[in-house]
C-alpha positions, 0 to 999 in steps of 0.5 A: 558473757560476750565483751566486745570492743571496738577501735576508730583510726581515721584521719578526720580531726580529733573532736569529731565523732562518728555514729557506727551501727552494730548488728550482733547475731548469735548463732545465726546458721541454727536460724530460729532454732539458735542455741543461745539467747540474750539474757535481757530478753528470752527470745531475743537471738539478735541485737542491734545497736543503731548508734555507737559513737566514737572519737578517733583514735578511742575504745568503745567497750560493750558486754552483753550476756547470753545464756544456752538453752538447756534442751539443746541437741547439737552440742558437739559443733560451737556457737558462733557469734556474729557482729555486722558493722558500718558507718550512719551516713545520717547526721553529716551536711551535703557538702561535707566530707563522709568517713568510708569503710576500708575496702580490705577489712570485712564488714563482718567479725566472728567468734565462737563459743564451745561447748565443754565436751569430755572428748581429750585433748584433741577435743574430737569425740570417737564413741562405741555404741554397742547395742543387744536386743531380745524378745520375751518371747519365742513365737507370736499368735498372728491374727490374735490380740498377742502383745509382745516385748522388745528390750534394748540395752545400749551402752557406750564403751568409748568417748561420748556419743552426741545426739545418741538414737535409736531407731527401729523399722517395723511393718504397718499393722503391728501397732506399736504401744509404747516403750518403759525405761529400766533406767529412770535416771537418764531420760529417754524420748521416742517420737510416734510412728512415721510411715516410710515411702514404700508404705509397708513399714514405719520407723520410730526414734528414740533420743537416749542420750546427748550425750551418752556419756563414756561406759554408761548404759541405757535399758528399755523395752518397747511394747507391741500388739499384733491385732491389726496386723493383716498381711504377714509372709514368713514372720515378722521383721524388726530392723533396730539401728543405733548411731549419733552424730560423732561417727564410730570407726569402721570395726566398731559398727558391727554392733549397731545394727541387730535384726530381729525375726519372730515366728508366727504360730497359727492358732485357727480353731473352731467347733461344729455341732450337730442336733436333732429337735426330736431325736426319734419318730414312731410311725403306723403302717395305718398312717399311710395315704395319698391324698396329701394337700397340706404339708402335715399330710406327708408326716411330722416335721423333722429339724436339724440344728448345726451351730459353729463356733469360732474358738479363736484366738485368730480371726477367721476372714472366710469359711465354706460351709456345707450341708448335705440333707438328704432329700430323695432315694436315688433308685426310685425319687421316693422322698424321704426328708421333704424339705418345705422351707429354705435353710434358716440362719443366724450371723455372719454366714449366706447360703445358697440352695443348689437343687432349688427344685427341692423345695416343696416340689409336690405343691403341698400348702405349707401350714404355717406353724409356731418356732421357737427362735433357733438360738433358744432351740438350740440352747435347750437341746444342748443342755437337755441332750448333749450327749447325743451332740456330736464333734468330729475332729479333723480326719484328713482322709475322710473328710477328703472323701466326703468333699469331692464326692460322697460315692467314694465312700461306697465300696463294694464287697471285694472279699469273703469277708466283706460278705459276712460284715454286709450280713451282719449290717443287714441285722443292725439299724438301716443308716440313711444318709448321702451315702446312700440318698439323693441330697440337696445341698446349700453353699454357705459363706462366713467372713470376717468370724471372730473369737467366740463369735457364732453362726447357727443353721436350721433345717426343716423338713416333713418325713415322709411316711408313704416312703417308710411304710414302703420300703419297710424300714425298721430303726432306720437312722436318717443323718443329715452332715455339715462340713466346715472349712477356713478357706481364708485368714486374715493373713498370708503363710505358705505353710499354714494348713486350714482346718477342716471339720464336720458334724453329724445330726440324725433322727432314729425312725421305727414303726409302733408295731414291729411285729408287722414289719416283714424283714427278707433276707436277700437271696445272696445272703440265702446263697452265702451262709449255705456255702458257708456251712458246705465249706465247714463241713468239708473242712470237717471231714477233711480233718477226721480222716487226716486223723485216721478217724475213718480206719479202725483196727479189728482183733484178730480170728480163731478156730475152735478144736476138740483136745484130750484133756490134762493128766489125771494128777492135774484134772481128775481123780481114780478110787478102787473098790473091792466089790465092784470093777473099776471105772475110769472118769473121762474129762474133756477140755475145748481150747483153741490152738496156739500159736508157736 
């Protein structure tokens, strides 16, 4: 309810009236966005009274009433009323004297309406906002579609905050999905995304009490996605600040301010597989000519299909991809895999021959011939031969080797035993691969690979037979590799390492009738084994005459003598006769002598 009066003193006569008009204005510094409004009609802010008339020396009385609006935001400062008066110059005759306004009184009076506030005696609010914030989680996976929680608890231990905010600064591509009250009994408002100037982050506010009463407390959590967040150094920065317009005192804005740093944990992983369309291939020594004219005259076709997967759940932006397949021998040019076409793809992925040459390089006529699309033949070998499907894991040193150049891998025999291991590899299945041969090799690109997304790689080639029936290979394996590496993600760290991996796909040759096949020995290896067997049987004698096997102990010699024998009473007897004469019998005893 506003009332106001107005008094005229003047010195014109008694009876005679005089118009005024009154401009009253109701919180006029807001503007349009004034706090308050007449009642009679709802958008009206100002009222103006054209003619008010009054006699000297009366009381003109006049109340209006005037309501707040409910969703006000500044409540601390008051509603000033403003009233606009003067005299209508209207109505009076030419030559007759006009009232004027006194020169020292202001044209212009003002009240103000408060706004009841809890704030004391002294009607000055000093608040405290004390504010926490925790993530509901430890790490974040960068590049995946992670979602993640920040809960904020605000809460005011001293008089009450005024247009009370909360703000936090966040980096553009961590999409920002809205926010949950704990508290539903105070409400709580947060504008959308506004990007700041330097273009790398943006700030959201939110309004969480006006006021925020004394030792009262608002908890709410606000969500967010990490999809489309591109460029990260280090981690993610979040920057929460809290303020209201009746400012704290220096010690308590300690707690107005919480930064908040949530690590990346990278999760780049992929697979590579390898197959052969036909695991092994018997051939004839009969099958051997030289009139070749179509490409089937060289041998029966040889196709190695890679696929690469992309396991996720980061997007990888760039992949290199390698292919090695082995073409030539390197000492005599003979070819072993004779390419007829260029790689065959499927995805995201571009290749390049590098030894474009290679490509049916003796002029042959390609036949063309019935395919099954690459994805079903891939589909069918790895249900019908997945066991001979082949993942190698990431083994840094080899892998290594491989990238920057296959012949570091060839060592030669250094020791003795090395030798004996080379014999025995002589023994077992001839490997052929870019070790040992003259490949080409395709360059290949992937971008912008997605979860679960993949790629497929086919490579067809004749195997030469001339070249087999030559060399006299038996159960030779002939592999083909792929080496795939992430050379870019879709955001930045210093300390992410890029996988690398590779895969293996090979076909077993042998000939039909192998008792026709003459496998020499190498003259080194002839020279090895019989050092070998001169080396052991040293060794032996060495051994029994350490043992004293080579000196025998013989008994000792003696020399026989002829000796009387023992005493009658030991070794004879005597008889008497009367009728004849005695007869003595005499013994002898040979024994050799004793020693004493």
């Amino acid at each position: 309810l506003l009332i106001w009066k107005i008094s005229f003193v003047g010195f014109f006569e008694q009876k005679m009236l005089h118009d005024f008009r009154l401009i009253v204005s109701l919180d006029p510094k807001k503007g349009i966005s004034s706090r308050a409004r007449f009642l009679e009609s709802h958008s009206v802010t100002q009222l103006t009274l054209d003619s008010v008339p009054i006699r000297k020396g009366e009381r003109w009385c006049e109340r209006r009433y005037v309501y707040v609006l409910d969703d006000i935001r500044d409540k601390l400062s008051p509603i000033i009323v403003q009233v606009n008066y003067s005299i209508v110059d209207e109505g009076y005759m030419e030559r007759q004297l006009r009232p004027v306004m006194d020169a020292y009184l202001p044209s212009m009076i003002s009240g103000e309406i408060n706004i009841q506030k809890d704030c004391g005696k002294d009607n000055i609010c000093i608040p405290d906002l004390q504010m926490t914030a925790k993530l509901n989680r430890e790490s974040i996976l960068i590049g995946a579609d992670d979602r993640f929680n920040v809960s904020v608890v605000i809460h005011n231990a001293l008089e009450d905050a005024f247009e009370a905010q909360f703000f936090i600064v966040a980096p553009v591509g961590l999409d920002y999905e809205g926010f949950t009250r704990q508290m539903p009994s105070r409400p709580i408002t947060c504008s959308q995304p506004k990007e700041l100037n330097n273009g790398k982050n943006y700030v959201i506010a939110c309004d969480v009490g006006n006021p925020l009463p004394k030792s009262s407390t608002v908890r709410f959590s606000m969500q967010f996605s990490t999809e489309n967040l591109d460029l990260v150094m280090g981690g993610i920065s979040l920057n929460l600040t809290t303020n209201s317009t009746n400012n704290e005192t220096e010690r308590t804005l300690v707690d107005n301010d919480v930064l908040l740093v949530i690590p990346m944990e990278v999760k780049a992983d992929f697979i590579v597989t390898g197959v052969s369309r036909n695991e092994s291939y018997h051939y004839d020594f009969n099958d051997r000519r030289d009139d070749f004219v179509f490409d089937s005259d060289a041998g029966p076709v040889v196709s190695h299909v890679y696929e690469i997967r992309n396991l996720g759940p980061s997007t990888l932006s760039e992949m290199s991809v390698d292919v090695y397949w082995p073409s030539y021998f390197v000492d005599n040019a003979k070819p072993l895999l004779y390419l007829i076409d260029d790689i065959e793809t499927e995805g995201k992925i571009t290749c390049e021959l590098l030894q474009k040459g290679h490509i049916n390089s003796e002029g042959l006529i390609v036949v063309p011939r019935p395919e099954d699309a690459i994805e079903r033949v891939f589909r069918v070998k790895r249900q019908e031969k997945a066991n001979s499907r082949q993942r190698y894991e990431e083994k840094s040193d080899v892998l290594k080797a491989l990238r920057n150049a296959m012949a570091l891998m060839k060592q030669s025999l250094g020791d003795f035993g090395n030798a004996f291991g080379q014999m025995r590899n002589v023994l077992q299945r001839v490997r052929l691969n870019c070790m040992e041969m003259a490949c080409s090799q395709w360059q290949c690109k992937i971008k912008d690979f997605k979860k679960d997304e993949r790629v497929l790689l086919k490579v067809d080639s004749r195997l030469w037979l001339n070249t087999l029936i030559d060399e006299v290979f038996y159960d030779a394996m002939i592999s083909s590799l792929v080496i795939v590496e992430v050379t870019k993600l879709p955001y930045k760290h210093p300390t992410i390492e890029l996988p690398l991996r590779y895969a293996v796909a090979s076909t077993i040759v042998n000939p039909k009738d192998p008792t026709r096949v003459s496998r020499g020995v190498p003259t080194w290896l002839i020279f090895v084994a019989i050092l070998a067997g001169l080396t052991s049987l040293i060794l032996l004698i060495m051994l029994l005459w350490k043992f004293g096997f080579f000196k025998r102990k013989r008994p000792p010699r003696g020399q026989a003598l002829l000796s009387k024998p023992p005493e009658p009473e030991y070794y004879g007897y005597s008889s008497y006769s009367s009728a004849q004469t005695p007869v003595t019998n005499r013994h002898y005893h040979l024994t050799a002598p004793t020693k004493v």
